[in-house]
Structures are given as C-alpha cells and as structure tokens.
N, C-alpha and C positions, 0 to 999 in steps of 0.2 A: 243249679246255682245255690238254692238253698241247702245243700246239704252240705258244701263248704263250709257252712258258718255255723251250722247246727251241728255241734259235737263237743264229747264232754271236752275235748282238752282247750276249750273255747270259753270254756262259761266262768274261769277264774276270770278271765281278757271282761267279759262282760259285767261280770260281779264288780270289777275297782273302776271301771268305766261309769257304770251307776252309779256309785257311790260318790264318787267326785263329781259326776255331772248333780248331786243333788245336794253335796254343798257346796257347788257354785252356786244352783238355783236358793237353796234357803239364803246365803249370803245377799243375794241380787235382793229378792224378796226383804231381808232384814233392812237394809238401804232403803231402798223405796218407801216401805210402811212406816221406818222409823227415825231415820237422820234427822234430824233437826236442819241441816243444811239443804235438801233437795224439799221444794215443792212441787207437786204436781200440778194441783190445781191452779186456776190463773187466778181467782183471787187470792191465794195464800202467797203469791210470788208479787201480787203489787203490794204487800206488807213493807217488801224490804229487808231491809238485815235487821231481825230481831235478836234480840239479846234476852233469851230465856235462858238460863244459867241451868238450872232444875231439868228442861228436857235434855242439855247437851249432857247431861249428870246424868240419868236415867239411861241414854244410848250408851255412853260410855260404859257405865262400867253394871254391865249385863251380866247375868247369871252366874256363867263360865268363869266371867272374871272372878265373881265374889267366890267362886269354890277354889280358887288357883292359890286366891291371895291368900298370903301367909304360909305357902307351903315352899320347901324348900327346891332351887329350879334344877333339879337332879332327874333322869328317866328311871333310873335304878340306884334308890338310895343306896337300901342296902349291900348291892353290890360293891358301892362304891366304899361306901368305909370300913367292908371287909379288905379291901387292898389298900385303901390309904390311910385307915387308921393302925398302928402297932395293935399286937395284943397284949392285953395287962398282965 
C-alpha cells in the first residue's frame, strides 16, 4: 500500500498539497493571533465591541499589503505594454 504513494511521479501531488495546506494554516493562525474582531479569551470577549481603530489599522493593512501598494495590478507588466502599447 505504501508504495502507491511513494513515487516520484507523486511528490509534485504532495509538494502544492503542502503548500496550500500551509497557507491555510498561517492564514488560520494569522486570524486568531491577530483580528481585532475574534477573542479567545473569555475575559477579552466580556470587553464587548471595542473600538480600537489602530489594531483594526495594524491587521489590515499587513506587510504584503504595504509591498503591493502602489504597484501597478498587472502579472506581466511588461508583457503587457509590448502588445498594447504602439511602438515609437
């Protein structure tokens, strides 16, 4: 039975199976440790609805975001304006 599963032409199948099973898990993990909206604990859930503007700022707009922003939302820039732009 194990040697079904054990073989090269498998281990690409396992490689993007990992890989997405680990960010779902950092995703999960990043919610829990960080949303301003989930408490765990029971005294942080009898607070109530706080209103800290700063944490919901902090979660939001995370690393990724700040490297993204201001670039333009293309996969292949240059691809792109060798066909859609004329040449001079």
């Amino acid at each position: 039975m194990a040697n079904r599963w054990i073989r090269p032409e498998v281990y690409p199948l396992f490689v993007t199976t990992g890989v997405a099973v680990s960010i779902c898990v950092g995703q999960l993990v990043r919610n829990i440790t960080g949303n301003p909206e989930v408490r765990v604990l029971k005294e942080k859930r009898a607070a109530g609805v706080l209103e800290n503007f700063d944490e919901g700022r902090r979660y939001s707009q995370h690393g990724f975001r700040k490297f993204i922003d201001g670039k333009r939302p293309e996969i292949m820039p240059s691809i792109n304006s060798f066909f859609a732009d004329p040449p001079k």
